[in-house]
KOLNU-139263 format. One line per 3 residues: number of its first residue (from 0); their letters; for each residue x, y, z of C-alpha. Coordinates in Angstrom, 1 decimal. Example, Ala and Ser with C-alpha at 12.3 -4.5 7.8 and 13.67 -1.06 7.14 Angstrom:
<pts>
0) AS) 12.3,-4.5,7.8; 13.7,-1.1,7.1
</pts>
This chain:
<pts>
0) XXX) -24.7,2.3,-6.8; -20.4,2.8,-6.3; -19.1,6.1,-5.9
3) XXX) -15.6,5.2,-4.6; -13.5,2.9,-5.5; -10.3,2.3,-3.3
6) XXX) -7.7,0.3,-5.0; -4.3,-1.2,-4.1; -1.3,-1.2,-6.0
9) XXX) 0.9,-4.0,-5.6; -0.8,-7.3,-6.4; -3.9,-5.4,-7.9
12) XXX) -3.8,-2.6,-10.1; -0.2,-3.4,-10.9; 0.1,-6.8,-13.0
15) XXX) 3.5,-9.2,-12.4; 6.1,-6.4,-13.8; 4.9,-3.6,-11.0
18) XXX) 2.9,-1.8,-14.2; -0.8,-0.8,-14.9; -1.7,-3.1,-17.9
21) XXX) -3.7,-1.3,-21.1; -6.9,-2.7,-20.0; -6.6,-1.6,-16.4
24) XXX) -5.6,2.1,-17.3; -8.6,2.3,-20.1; -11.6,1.3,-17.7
27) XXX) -10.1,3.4,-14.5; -10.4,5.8,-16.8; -13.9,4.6,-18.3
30) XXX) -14.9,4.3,-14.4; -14.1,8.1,-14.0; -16.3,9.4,-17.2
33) XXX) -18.7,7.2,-15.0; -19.2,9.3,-12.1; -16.9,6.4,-10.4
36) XXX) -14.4,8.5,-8.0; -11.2,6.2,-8.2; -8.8,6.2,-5.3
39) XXX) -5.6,4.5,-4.7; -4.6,3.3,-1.4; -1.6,1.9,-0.9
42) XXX) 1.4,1.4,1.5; 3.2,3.3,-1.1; 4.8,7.2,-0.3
45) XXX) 3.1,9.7,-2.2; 6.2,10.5,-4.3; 6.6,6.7,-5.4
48) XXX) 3.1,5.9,-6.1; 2.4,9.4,-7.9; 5.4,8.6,-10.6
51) XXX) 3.9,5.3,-11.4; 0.5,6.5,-12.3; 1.8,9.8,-13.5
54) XXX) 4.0,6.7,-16.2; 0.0,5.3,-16.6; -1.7,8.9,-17.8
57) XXX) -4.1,8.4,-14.0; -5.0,10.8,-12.6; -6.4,10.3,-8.8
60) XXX) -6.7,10.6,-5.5; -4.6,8.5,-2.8; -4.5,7.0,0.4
63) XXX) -0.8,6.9,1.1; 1.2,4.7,3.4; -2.1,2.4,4.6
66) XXX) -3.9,5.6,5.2; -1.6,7.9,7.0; -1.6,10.3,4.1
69) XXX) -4.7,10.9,2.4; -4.9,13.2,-0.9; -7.6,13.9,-3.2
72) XXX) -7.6,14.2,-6.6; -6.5,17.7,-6.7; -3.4,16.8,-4.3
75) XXX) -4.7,18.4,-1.2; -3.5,16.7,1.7; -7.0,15.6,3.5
78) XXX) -5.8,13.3,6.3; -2.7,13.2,8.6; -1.9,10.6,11.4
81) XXX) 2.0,10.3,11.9; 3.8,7.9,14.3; 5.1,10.2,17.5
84) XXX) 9.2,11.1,17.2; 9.4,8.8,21.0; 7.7,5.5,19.4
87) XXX) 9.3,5.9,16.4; 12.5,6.1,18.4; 11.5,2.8,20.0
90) XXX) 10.7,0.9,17.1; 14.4,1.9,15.7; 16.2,0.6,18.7
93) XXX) 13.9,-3.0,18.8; 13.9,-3.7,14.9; 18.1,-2.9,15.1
96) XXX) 18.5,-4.8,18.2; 16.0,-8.1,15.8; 18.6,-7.4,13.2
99) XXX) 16.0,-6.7,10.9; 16.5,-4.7,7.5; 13.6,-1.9,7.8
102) XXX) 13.4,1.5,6.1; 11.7,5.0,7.1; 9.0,6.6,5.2
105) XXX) 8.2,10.1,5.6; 5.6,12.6,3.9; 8.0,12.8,0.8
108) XXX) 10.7,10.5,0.8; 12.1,7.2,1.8; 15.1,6.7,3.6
111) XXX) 17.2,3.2,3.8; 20.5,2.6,5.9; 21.6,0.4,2.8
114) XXX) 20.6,0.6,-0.6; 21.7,-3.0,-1.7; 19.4,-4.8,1.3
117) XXX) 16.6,-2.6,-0.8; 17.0,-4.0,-3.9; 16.8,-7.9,-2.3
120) XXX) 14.0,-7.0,-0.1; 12.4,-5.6,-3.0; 13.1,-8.6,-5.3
123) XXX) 11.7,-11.3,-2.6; 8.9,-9.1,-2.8; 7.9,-9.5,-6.0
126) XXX) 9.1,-12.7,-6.1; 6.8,-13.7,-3.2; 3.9,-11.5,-5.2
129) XXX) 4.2,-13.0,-8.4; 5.8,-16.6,-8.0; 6.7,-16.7,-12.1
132) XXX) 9.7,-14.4,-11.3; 12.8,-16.0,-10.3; 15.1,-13.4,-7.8
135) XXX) 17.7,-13.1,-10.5; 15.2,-11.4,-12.7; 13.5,-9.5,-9.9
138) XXX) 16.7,-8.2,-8.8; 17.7,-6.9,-12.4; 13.8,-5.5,-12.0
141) XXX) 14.3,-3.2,-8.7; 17.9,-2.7,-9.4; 16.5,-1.1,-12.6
144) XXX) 13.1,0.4,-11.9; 13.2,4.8,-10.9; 10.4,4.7,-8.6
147) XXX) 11.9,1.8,-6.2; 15.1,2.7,-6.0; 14.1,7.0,-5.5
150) XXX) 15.0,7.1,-2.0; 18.1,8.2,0.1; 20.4,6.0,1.7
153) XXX) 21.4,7.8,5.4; 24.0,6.7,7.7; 21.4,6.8,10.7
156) XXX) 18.1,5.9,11.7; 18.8,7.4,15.0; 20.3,10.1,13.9
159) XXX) 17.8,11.1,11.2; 15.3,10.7,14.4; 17.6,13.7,15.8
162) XXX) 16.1,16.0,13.2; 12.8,18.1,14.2; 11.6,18.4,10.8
165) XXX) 11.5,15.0,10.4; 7.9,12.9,11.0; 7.7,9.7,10.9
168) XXX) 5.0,8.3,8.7; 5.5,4.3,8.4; 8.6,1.7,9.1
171) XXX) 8.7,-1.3,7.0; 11.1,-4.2,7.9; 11.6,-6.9,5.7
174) XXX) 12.8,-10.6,6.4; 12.5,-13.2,3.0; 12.1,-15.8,5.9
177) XXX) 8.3,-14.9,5.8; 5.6,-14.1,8.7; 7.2,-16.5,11.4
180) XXX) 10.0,-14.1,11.4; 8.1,-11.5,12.6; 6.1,-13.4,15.2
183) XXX) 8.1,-12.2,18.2; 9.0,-8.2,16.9; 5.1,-8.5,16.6
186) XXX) 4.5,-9.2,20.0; 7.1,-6.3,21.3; 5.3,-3.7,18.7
189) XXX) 2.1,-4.2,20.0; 3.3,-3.8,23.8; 4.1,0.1,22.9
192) XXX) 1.0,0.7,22.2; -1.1,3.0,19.8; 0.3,1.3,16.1
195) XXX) -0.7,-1.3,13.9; 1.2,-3.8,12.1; 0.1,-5.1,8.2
198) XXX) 1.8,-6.1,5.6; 1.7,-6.5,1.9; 3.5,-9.9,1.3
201) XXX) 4.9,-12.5,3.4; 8.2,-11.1,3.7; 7.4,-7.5,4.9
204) XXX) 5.9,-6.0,8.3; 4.7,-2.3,8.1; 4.2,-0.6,10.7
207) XXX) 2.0,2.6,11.4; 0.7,5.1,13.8; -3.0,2.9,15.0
210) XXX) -5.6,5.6,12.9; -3.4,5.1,9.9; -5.3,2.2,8.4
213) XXX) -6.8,2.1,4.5; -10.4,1.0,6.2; -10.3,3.9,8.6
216) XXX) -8.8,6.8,5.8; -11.4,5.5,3.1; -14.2,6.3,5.4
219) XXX) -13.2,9.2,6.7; -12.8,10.3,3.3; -16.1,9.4,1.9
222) XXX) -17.5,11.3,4.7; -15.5,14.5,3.6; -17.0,13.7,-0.1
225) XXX) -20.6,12.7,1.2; -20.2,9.0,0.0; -22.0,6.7,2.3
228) XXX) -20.7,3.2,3.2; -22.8,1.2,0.9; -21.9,3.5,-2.2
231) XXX) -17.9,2.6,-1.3; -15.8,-0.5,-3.1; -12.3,-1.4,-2.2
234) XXX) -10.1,-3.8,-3.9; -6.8,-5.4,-2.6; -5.1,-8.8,-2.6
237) XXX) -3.1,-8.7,1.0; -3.3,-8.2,5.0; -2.6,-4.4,4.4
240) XXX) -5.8,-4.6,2.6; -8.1,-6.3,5.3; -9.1,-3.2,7.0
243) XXX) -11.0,-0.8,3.9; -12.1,-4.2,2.4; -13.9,-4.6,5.6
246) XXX) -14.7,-1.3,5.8; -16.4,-1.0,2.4; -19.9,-1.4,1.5
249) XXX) -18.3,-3.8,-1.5; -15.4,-5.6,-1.0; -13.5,-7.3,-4.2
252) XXX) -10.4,-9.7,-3.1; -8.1,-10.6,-6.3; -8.1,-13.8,-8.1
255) XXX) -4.4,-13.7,-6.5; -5.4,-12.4,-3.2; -4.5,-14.3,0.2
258) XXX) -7.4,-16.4,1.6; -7.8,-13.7,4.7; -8.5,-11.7,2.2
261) XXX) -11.0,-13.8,0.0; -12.8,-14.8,3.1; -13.7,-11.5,4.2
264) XXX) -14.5,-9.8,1.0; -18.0,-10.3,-1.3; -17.0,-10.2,-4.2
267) XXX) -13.4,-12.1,-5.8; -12.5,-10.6,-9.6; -9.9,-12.0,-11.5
270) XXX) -5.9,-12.0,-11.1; -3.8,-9.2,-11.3; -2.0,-10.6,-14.6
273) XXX) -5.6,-10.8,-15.7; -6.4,-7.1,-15.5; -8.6,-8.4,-12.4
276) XXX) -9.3,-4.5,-11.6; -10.6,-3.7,-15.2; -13.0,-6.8,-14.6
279) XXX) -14.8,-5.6,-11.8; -14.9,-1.8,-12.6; -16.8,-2.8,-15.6
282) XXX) -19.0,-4.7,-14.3; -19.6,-1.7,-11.5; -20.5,0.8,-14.7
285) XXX) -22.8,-1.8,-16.2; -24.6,-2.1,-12.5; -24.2,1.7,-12.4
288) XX) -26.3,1.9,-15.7; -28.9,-0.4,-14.8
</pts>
């Protein structure tokens, strides 16, 4: 029997125009009257991913930032694992010395040391997510869309550092050249020591304190809720994905997912422009109800 269901956002829940499709919102919803706890975990902040399914009339719990934010339903911060003030320092000076476009995420917002680099990075992302898009119309897309352009453009990465209050929760860098960008940056991350490196898309690297992983927060917070492994189903489409779909007593790759991600999980639904997500969650309540 599922419990919990862990689902990503981009690629997954959201279909080809970043939105949750009729079908999707419906059997979320369904899944819920069903005793079906439904949690989103994405690499999202919690101020972003909370206006799009506030849009989508969902109301849930969320693993934030690959995990190092973890809410329940009721908004209670559960989980905490921030990357330390001397790291994050670090990871500044290397990814500005690279030249790479990258962006800060804290607990409530997102900051960018140039605001027209976002929109591109953004647009290669959905263009690498959902291939039908040509960058022209992506760009209109971010240029346009509230929830990816509500962040705050800075002077200073190192001088935002400077600031006490501030905790670092992820870094993002971007490069449309794709994953053989990153190869060497990779190799320098992982010599500091203590993070992780995903990604959701061929053109991004995110970067986060080594706890702060989906697979680790969505069993830690089945354990606060009781739910044991087998009882637990994640859903996800990309490498930031890997660890809870591993982790999970059910894992459900997306008819659109990467092959990593298809080879590692159980079960494959449909696409995302297929409502892939409604699909299986169904099929969960009818197996639920047997």
């Amino acid at each position: 029997m599922i419990k919990l269901v862990a689902c990503d956002l981009d690629g997954t829940l959201f279909n080809s125009d970043m939105t949750v499709s009729p079908a999707n919102v419906k059997a979320v919803k369904n899944a819920q009257k069903n005793g079906i706890e439904f949690l989103i975990a994405t690499g999202r902040a919690p101020r972003e991913s909370r206006s799009i399914l506030k849009k989508a009339d969902l109301h849930t719990g969320f693993i934030n930032l690959n995990g190092a934010l973890v809410f329940n339903e009721n908004n209670q911060l559960m989980i905490k694992h921030s990357i330390s003030k001397p790291k994050a320092q670090q990871l500044v000076q290397l990814l500005h010395q690279a030249g790479f476009y990258f962006e800060i995420l804290t607990t409530n917002q997102v900051y960018s040391e140039d605001l027209n680099q976002r929109i591109a990075n953004v647009a290669h992302l959905m263009v690498d997510l959902n291939p039908l898009f040509d960058f022209k119309q992506a760009v209109a897309i971010s240029a346009g869309n509230r929830s990816i352009m509500n962040m705050k453009q800075i002077n200073s990465f190192e001088d935002l550092l400077k600031d006490p209050k501030i905790e670092v929760m992820k870094i993002i860098a971007f490069d449309a050249r794709g994953h053989e960008a990153f190869v060497d940056i990779k190799k320098e991350i992982a010599a500091i020591g203590g993070l992780v490196v995903t990604s959701s898309s061929s053109s991004n690297i995110e970067i986060n304190d080594y706890h702060a992983q989906k697979g680790i927060a969505l069993l830690d917070y089945a354990k606060l809720k009781g739910i044991k492994r087998e009882e637990i189903a994640a859903i996800g489409d990309n490498l930031n994905d890997e660890s809870m779909i591993q982790a999970a007593g059910t894992g459900v790759a997306m008819g659109n997912a990467i092959p990593t991600i298809k080879n590692i999980a159980q079960v494959v639904t449909k696409r995302n422009n297929e409502d892939g997500v409604a699909y299986i969650l169904n099929r969960f309540i009818t197996n639920n109800n047997i």
